[in-house]
Every structure is written in structure tokens, then in C-alpha cells.
N, C-alpha and C positions, 0 to 999 in steps of 0.2 A: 837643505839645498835651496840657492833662493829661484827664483822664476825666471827660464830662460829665454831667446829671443825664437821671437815667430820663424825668421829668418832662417834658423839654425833646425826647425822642424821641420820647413818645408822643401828644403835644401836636403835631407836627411829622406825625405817620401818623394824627389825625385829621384833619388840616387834608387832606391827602392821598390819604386814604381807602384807606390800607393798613396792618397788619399787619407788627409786627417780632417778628422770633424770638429767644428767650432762650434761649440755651443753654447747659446747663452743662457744668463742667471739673475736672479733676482735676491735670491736670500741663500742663507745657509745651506740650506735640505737640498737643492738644486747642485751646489755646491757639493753636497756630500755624496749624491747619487752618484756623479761624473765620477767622481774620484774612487770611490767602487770598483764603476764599472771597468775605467782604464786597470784599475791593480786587476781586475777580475781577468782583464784579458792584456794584461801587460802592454799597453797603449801609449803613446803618447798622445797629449791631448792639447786645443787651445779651447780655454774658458773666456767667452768676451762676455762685455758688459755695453750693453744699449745707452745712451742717452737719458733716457726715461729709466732703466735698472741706476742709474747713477742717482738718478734724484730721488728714486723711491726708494733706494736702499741705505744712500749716503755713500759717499765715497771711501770715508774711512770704513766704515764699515766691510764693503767690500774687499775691500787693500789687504786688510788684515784676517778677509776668512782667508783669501789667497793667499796667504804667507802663512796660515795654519797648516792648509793641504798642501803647500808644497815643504813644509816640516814632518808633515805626519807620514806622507808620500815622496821620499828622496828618491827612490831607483825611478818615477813618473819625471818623466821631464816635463813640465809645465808651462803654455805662455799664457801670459795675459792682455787680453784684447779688446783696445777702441773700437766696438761697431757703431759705424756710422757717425761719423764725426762730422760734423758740420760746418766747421767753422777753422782758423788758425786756430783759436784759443782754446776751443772743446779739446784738440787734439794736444794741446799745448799744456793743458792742464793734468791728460791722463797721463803723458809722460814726466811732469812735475810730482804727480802721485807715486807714479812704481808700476804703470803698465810697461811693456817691452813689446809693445806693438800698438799702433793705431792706424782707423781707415781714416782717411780724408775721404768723403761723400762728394765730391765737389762737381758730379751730373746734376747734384741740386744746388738752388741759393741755401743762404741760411735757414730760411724759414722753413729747409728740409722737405719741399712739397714743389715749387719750382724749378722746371729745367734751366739749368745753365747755358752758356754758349760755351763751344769745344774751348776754346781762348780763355773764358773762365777757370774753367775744368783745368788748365795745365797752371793757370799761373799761381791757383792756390795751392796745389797738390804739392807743384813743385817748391813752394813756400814750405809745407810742411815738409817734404822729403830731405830737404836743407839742413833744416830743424831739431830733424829727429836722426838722421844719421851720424851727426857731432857729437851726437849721442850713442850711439849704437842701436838705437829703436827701429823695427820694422816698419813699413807705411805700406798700409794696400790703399791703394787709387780703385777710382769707377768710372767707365766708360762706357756709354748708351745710360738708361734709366730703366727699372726693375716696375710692372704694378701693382697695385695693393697699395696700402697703409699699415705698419708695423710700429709700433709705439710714437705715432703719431709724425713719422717719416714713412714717406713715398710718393710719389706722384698720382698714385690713383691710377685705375685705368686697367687693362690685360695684361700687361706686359709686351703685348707685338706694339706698342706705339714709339718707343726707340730703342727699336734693337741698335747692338753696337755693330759699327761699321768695321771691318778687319784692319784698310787704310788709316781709318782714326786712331786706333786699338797699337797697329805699328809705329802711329807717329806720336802717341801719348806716350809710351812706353819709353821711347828716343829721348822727348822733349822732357818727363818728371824723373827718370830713374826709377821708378816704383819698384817693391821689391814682387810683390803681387798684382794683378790686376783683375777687379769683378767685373765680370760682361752681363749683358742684357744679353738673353737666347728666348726670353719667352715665358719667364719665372717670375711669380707675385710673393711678395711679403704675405703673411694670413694664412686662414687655413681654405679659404675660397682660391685657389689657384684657376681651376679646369675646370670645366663642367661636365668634361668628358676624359675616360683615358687620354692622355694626350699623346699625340702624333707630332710628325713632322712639318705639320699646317701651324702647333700652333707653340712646338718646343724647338729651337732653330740648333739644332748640335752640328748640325752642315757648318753654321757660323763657328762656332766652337771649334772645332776641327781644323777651320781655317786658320783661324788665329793663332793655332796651335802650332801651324807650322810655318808659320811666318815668324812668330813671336817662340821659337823653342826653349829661351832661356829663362822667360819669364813667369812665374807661377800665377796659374789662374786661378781665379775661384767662384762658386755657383751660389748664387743667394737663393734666398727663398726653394732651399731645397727639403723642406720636410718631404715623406711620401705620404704622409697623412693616413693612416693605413683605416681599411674598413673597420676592421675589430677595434678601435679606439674609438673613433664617433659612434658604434654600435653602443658599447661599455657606456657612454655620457646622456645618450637617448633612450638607454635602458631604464639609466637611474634619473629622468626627469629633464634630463636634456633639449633642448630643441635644434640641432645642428641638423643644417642644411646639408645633402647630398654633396657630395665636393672629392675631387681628385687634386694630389699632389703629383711628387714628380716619383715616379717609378724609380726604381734602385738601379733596375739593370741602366737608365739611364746616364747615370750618374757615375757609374762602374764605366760607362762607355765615355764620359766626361775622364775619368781619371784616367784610361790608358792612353788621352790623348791633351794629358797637361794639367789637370786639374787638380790644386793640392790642398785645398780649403775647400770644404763643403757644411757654410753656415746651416743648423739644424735645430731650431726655436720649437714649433709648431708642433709637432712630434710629441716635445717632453709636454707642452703644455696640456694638449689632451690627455698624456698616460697620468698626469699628475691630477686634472683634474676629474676624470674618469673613476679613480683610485678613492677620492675624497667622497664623491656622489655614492659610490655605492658605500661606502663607510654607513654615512647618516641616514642612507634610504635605509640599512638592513638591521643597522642597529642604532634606532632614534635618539632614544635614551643615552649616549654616548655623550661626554662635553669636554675632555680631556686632547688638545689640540695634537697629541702624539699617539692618539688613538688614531687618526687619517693621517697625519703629515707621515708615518712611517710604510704604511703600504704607500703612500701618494709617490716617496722616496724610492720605495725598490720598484714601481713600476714606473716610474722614469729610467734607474741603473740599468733595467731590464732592454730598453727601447733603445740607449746611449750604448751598451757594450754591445747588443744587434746592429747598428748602424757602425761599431767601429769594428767588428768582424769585419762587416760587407766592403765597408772602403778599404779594408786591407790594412788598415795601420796596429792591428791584431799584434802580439809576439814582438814587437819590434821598440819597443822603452827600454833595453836595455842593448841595442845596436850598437850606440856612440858617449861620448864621454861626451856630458852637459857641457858647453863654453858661458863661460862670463861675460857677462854682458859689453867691460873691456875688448873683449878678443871680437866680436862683431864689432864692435866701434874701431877697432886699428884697421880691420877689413876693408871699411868704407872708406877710411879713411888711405889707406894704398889703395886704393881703387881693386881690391882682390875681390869683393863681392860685386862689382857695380855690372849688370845683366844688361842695358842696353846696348840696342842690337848693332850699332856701330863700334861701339868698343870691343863686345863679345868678337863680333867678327875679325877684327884686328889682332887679336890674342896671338 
């Protein structure tokens, strides 16, 4: 079965009224885990790939473990997804590859670490949205800026220094078509998010909720959402680690994100602790070990472990076999009759 469009998943979790986890990868084992865990709990799933996973992994490379797992896994509907795309051509290029989704990034310049102006932000997005619907490709757009630094994209900083504005949020959505939209609420790329539980001082879902119901047709989605769970930095400082004290974003939070529009919930952070967590205790317990599938296979199932826990909780659990995969064709006629296009002047007009 080949890879289908983000469009067609998120479209499918709201009709459902749940939440699908995007998570990304680097190599195979990562790859293999996700895939797992979705069959484990009958899931659909979007697997993206970073900027930095592109260059470190090769792109061919990648293309083709994803054309492996959605062979080996046909009842799994799969998309594959641009995070953080920088540029026209970054985005230009993953759809020249065989992704079926990409984000245009355009809260930043290229250099992926400066803010944009709003003006910026619509006239590239909207470039890409052009782009990639002639095609039948998904595009998520960003509106406000996220903090942290995440494969060497972000702005740095907390995250409260550009939250998204709701009035922006409505008139971006109007002005790109996007099919998704990531907001700033208050969430960093990293595993340094919080320094504390976080609260409503310093995770904004009052903004989320607005947006929600302003913007009802358009799917949101929450970056830098690992929960970063205690037992995982515990596991990495047991075995020689030095990770600093640090809060992620609670679950229930995010569950409260999804009953109110939220259909993507990128989750990086998570797997990289359980994966490296898994490795450290490998070589602390058994030195003498040198055989790299002596750790990469626990490293693997205590990622599966983390991935199909986060796709219980967002609810997209049970539901890969709901609807009949569409071809990548059938979202490009869509776009093309204007039957998918969510902005809220159109929608309204219907």
C-alpha cells in the first residue's frame, strides 16, 4: 500500500474526535518501533522527518525504509512528513521525493532561528500551499514561534515570547489555505521545556481553545509536545547520565488540546530518551557486550513501548482500519474542486 496523505488522517481524527501522533526518525530502528507499535494498537500514524534526520540519514534512505513499512504494514495507513521546512525548496524537494505532507516553517527566516514578519509568514506558506496542492500534498503552516532549539531550528528562548495571536491565526488561515496550523501556546522544542509542572502562566490552552473556535475547520497542531516522563530521565541518570531536572507537557494537557481541535501532536523527545535510556543501561550492565543489536533492540522496544502509550492516550488507538486509504490522486482532485479547501470564508459559504 503506498503512503497516504496527512490530509486524509487528520480529516479521519476529526471526524473521530482524536488526535494522531507525528513522530519523528532518524534511522531504521525508529522506524521499526513506530510501526510496531501502530500494528500493536491498530493506529494510524504520521512519521516525519526533520531537516537535520534528512541530512543525516540521506533522503533516499529514508524514502525507502518508508516504502518498506508501508509494504510490510498495508492495513496501517501511513503519512510521511516535512517537519520544519524552511525554505520553498526544502519543502519542494520532499515533495519531489515521495513525502505526502510538508510544514512550511515560515514564523522563521531560513536560517530557521529568526522571526519572520506575519507578511513573510503568509507569502511563503502560501507559495508552498500552491505548490503542493497541484499535487495533492498536505502543507501545515506556523503561526507565533515555539522555544528551544531542535535539530538546530528554533528561535531559542521559553516559548511565552511569541505566542500566536487568534486574529493572526484567522487571517493566516484565510490568506494560505493551509491544511493544518502549529500555534505557539507556550511549548519548546528539547527536553528542557518547564522548570516546573506547567500551569496556565506559562502553557497558554485559553489561546488554543480560542483559536479552536474561531478557526473550527482547520486542524491544529502542538509542537514540542513530549511529556518527558520522570521514569525516562530517571533510566539515563541511573545509567551515567547527567540530565537536568525538566518538565514536559502533561498528557491530560494535550487530551484537552485534542477535544478542542488538535490533530497532530509532534512527539520527538519522548522516543529519544526511551531509546537512549535503553542503550545506557545495556553497556552499564553488560560491558563486555559489542554487538550493536545487543542495545538497538531493547533501545527499539522501549521506544514501541512510549509510541503506542502516547497513541492509546491521543485516542487514535483501534481506528487504522475505519476508512479506505485514498490515493494520493483522489486529495489532488479535492483541492483541485475546491472539496478540501477549510478556509473560513469558503467553509462558511458552503
Amino acid at each position: 500500500m503506498p503512503l497516504v496523505s496527512m490530509r486524509q488522517l487528520l480529516d479521519e481524527a476529526a471526524k473521530g474526535g482524536y488526535g494522531v501522533g507525528a513522530f519523528n526518525v532518524n534511522n531504521m530502528e525508529q522506524i521499526q518501533a513506530i510501526m510496531e507499535a501502530a500494528k500493536e494498537t491498530k493506529s494510524p500514524v504520521i512519521i516525519q522527518a526533520s531537516r537535520g534526520a534528512r541530512q543525516f540519514a540521506q533522503d533516499r534512505y529514508l524514502y525507502h525504509l518508508m516504502l518498506a513499512a508501508a509494504e510490510l504494514y498495508p492495513e496501517i495507513p501511513i503519512a510521511m512528513h516535512q517537519d520544519h521546512g524552511n525554505s520553498f525548496e526544502t519543502c519542494k524537494s520532499a515533495i519531489e521525493l515521495g513525502f505526502t505532507s510538508v510544514m512550511m516553517d515560515g514564523s522563521l527566516k531560513e536560517d530557521g532561528k529568526t522571526p519572520t514578519t506575519f507578511e513573510e509568514n503568509v507569502e511563503i506558506t502560501r507559495r508552498v500551499v500552491d505548490y503542493a496542492h497541484e499535487r495533492g500534498i498536505t502543507v501545515e503552516g506556523e503561526i507565533g514561534v515555539l522555544g528551544g532549539v531542535e535539530d538546530g531550528h528554533g528561535a531559542g528562548g521559553t516559548g511565552l515570547e511569541h505566542i500566536t495571536d487568534p486574529d493572526q491565526a484567522v487571517e493566516f488561515a484565510e490568506r494560505t489555505g493551509v491544511d493544518a496550523l502549529a500555534i505557539a501556546i507556550g511549548t519548546s522544542h528539547g527536553a528542557y521545556k518547564f522548570t516546573k509542572k506547567p500551569d496556565g502562566s506559562v502553557l497558554k490552552m485559553d489561546v488554543l481553545i480560542e483559536i479552536h473556535k474561531r478557526l473550527p475547520k482547520t486542524h491544529l497542531v502542538m509542537h514540542g509536545s513530549s511529556s518527558v516522563p520522570k521514569e525516562l530521565q530517571d533510566i539515563i541518570n541511573q545509567y551515567g547520565g547527567k540530565l537536568k531536572e525538566t518538565w514536559g507537557v502533561p498528557v491530560e494537557e494535550i487530551q484537552l488540546g485534542i477535544r478542542n481541535g488538535v490533530r497532530k501532536i509532534n512527539v520527538d523527545t519522548d522516543n529519544r530518551l526511551a531509546i537512549t535510556g535503553a542503550i545506557r543501561k545495556v553497556l552499564v550492565e553488560t560491558p563486555e557486550k559489542f554487538d550493536p543489536r545487543d542495545y538497538m533492540k531493547p533501545a527499539r522496544e522501549a521506544m514501541k513501548k512510549v509510541v503506542a502509550l502516547r497513541m492509546t492516550q491521543f485516542g487514535q488507538a483501534g481506528h487504522a482500519g475505519d476508512y479506505k486509504q485514498l490515493p494520493i490522486e483522489e486529495i489532488r482532485k479535492g483541492y483541485a474542486s475546491g472539496a478540501l479547501d477549510t478556509r473560513p470564508s469558503v467553509v462558511g459559504s458552503r
